[in-house]
C-alpha positions in Angstrom: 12.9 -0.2 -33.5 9.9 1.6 -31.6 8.1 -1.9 -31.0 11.4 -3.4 -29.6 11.7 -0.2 -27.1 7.9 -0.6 -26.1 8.5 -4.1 -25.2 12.1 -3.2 -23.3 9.8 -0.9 -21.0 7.2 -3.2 -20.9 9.3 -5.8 -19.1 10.9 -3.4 -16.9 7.4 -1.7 -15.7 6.5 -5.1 -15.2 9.0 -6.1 -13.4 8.4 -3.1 -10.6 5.0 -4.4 -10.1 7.1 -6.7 -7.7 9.8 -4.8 -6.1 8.8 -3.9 -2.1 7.6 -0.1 -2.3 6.3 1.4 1.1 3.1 1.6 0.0 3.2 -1.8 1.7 3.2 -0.6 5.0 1.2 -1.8 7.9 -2.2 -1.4 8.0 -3.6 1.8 9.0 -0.6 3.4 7.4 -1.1 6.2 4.5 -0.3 5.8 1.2 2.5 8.9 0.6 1.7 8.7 -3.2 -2.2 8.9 -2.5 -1.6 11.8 0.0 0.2 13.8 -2.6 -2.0 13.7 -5.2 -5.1 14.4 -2.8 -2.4 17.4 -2.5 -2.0 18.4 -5.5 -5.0 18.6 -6.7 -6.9 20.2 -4.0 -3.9 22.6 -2.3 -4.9 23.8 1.0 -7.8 21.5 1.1 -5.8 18.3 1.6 -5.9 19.6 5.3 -9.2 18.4 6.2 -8.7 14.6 4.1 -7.2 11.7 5.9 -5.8 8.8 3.5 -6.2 5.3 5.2 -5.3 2.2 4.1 -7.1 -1.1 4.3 -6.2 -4.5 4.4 -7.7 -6.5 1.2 -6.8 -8.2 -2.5 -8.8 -6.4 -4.8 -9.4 -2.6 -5.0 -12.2 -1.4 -2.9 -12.3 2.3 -1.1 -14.9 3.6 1.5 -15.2 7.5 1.6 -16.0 8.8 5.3 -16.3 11.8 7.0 -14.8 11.6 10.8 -15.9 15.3 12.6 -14.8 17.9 10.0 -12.5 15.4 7.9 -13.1 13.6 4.7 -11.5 10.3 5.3 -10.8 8.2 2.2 -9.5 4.4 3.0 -8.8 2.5 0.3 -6.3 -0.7 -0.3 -3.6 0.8 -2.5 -3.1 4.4 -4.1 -5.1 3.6 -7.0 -8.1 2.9 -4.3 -7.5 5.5 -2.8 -7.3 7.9 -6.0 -11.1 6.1 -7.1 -12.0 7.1 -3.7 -11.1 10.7 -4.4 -12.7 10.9 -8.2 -15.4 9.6 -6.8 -15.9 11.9 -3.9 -15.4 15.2 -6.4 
């Protein structure tokens, strides 16, 4: 019974991996679920940090720093979340 219910959610998760999220905005355009985590886990902080995205297939982030603000670009949340481990 557990093994059927696995595979059920299996097929659904994998399904979502194709449904149009926002995420898929245009270029330039933040990622809201990067931006939140970068908010909750640093608070206050999340001020001075700019999320970016960048155009590209596989995951790859840069981490910057643009006057006083840590700018993290990556090409998807997941990037972006790297970017942000990698930084702390």
């Amino acid at each position: 019974m557990k093994r059927r219910h696995f595979q059920q959610l299996l097929a659904a998760g994998s399904a979502c991996l194709f449904l149009p999220t926002r995420a898929h905005a245009a270029d330039g355009a933040a990622f809201p679920a990067a931006e939140a985590l970068v908010r909750r886990l640093l608070g206050d902080a999340a001020d001075r940090i700019r999320c970016e995205k960048t155009a590209g297939v596989t995951d790859a982030y840069t981490i910057d720093k643009d006057g006083g603000t840590l700018v993290l670009r990556g090409n998807s949340p997941v990037a972006i979340a790297a970017a942000l481990n990698d930084w702390s």
